[in-house]
C-alpha positions in Angstrom: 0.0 0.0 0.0 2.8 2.8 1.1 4.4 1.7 -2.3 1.3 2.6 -4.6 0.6 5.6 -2.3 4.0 6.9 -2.9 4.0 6.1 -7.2 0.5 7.8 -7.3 2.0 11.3 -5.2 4.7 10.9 -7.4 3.4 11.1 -10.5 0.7 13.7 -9.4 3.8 15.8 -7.9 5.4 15.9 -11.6 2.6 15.8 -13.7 -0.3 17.3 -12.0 0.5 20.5 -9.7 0.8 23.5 -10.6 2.2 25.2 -7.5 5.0 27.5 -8.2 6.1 26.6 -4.6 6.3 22.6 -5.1 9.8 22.6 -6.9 12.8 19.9 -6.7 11.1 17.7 -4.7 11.3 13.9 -4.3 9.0 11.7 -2.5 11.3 9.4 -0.5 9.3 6.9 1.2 5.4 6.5 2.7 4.5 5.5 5.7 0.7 4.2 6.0 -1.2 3.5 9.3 -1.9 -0.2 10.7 -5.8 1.0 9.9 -4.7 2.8 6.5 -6.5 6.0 7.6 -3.3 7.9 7.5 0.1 7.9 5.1 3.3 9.9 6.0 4.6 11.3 2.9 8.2 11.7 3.4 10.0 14.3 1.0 13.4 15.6 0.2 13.6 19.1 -1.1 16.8 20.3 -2.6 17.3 24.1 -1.4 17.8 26.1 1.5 15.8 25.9 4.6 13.4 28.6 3.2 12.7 26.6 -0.3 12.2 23.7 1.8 9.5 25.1 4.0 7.6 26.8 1.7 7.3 23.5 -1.0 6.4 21.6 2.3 3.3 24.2 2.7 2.7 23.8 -1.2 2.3 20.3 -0.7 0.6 20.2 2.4 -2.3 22.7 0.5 -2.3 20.2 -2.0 -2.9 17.4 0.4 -6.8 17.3 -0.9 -5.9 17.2 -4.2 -3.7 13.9 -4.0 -5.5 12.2 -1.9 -7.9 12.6 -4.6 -5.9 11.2 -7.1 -5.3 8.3 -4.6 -8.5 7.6 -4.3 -9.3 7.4 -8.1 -6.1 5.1 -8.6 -6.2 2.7 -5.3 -9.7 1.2 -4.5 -9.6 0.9 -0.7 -12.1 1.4 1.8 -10.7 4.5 3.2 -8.2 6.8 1.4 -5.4 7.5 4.3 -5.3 11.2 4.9 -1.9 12.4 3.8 1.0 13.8 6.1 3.6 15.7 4.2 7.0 15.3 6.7 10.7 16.5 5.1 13.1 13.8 4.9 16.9 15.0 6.4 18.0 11.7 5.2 19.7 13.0 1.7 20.6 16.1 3.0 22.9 14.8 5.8 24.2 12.4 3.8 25.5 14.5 1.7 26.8 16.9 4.5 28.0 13.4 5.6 30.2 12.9 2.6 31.5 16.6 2.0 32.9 16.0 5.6 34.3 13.0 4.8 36.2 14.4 1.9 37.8 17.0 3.9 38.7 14.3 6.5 40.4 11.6 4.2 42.9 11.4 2.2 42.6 11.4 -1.8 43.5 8.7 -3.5 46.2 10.6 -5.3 47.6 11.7 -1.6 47.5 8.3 -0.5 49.5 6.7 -3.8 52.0 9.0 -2.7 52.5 7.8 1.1 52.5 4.5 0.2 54.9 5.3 -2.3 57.1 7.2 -0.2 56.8 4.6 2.2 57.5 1.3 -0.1 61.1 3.4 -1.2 62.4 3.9 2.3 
């Protein structure tokens, strides 16, 4: 179910809103309810804090309008009530790995110790 959910608000994200505000987003994952009354939409917003905010308050005006689109797509006895929540996960990975870079060694670095080291 969190599966279809998140294909359906995917594909209504890209194809079917018009909001100037809902821009560079990716639905991560979904998370629906034991009863399937209610689905977490998890997103990742490329863009400062500002950007991310206001596509989160795009999406969460156009909560109506995909759980429309859900509803026309998935036949279910109730259509879970959507919950729009940013996802930190991409962005502190890549913090994640910009830290790491700075930390390590480059390869090119690192040919050269070991080659300094093999010639003493």
């Amino acid at each position: 179910m969190a599966q279809a959910i998140r294909e359906v608000v995917s594909m209504a994200i890209i194809a079917d809103l018009r909001d100037p505000r809902i821009t560079d987003v990716t639905v991560t994952y979904v998370e629906v309810s034991a009863d399937l009354r209610l689905a977490k939409v998890h997103v990742s917003v490329m863009g400062d804090e500002i950007k991310q905010n206001l596509c989160l308050h795009g999406l969460r005006s156009s909560a109506g309008f995909l759980q429309n689109k859900i509803s026309n797509r998935i036949d279910t006895r109730y259509t879970p009530r959507l919950r729009f929540e940013l996802d930190q996960g991409v962005k502190q990975s890549i913090a994640l790995s910009k830290i790491l870079d700075d930390v390590l060694p480059t390869e090119s670095a690192a040919d050269d110790t070991l080659d300094e080291t093999k010639s003493n």
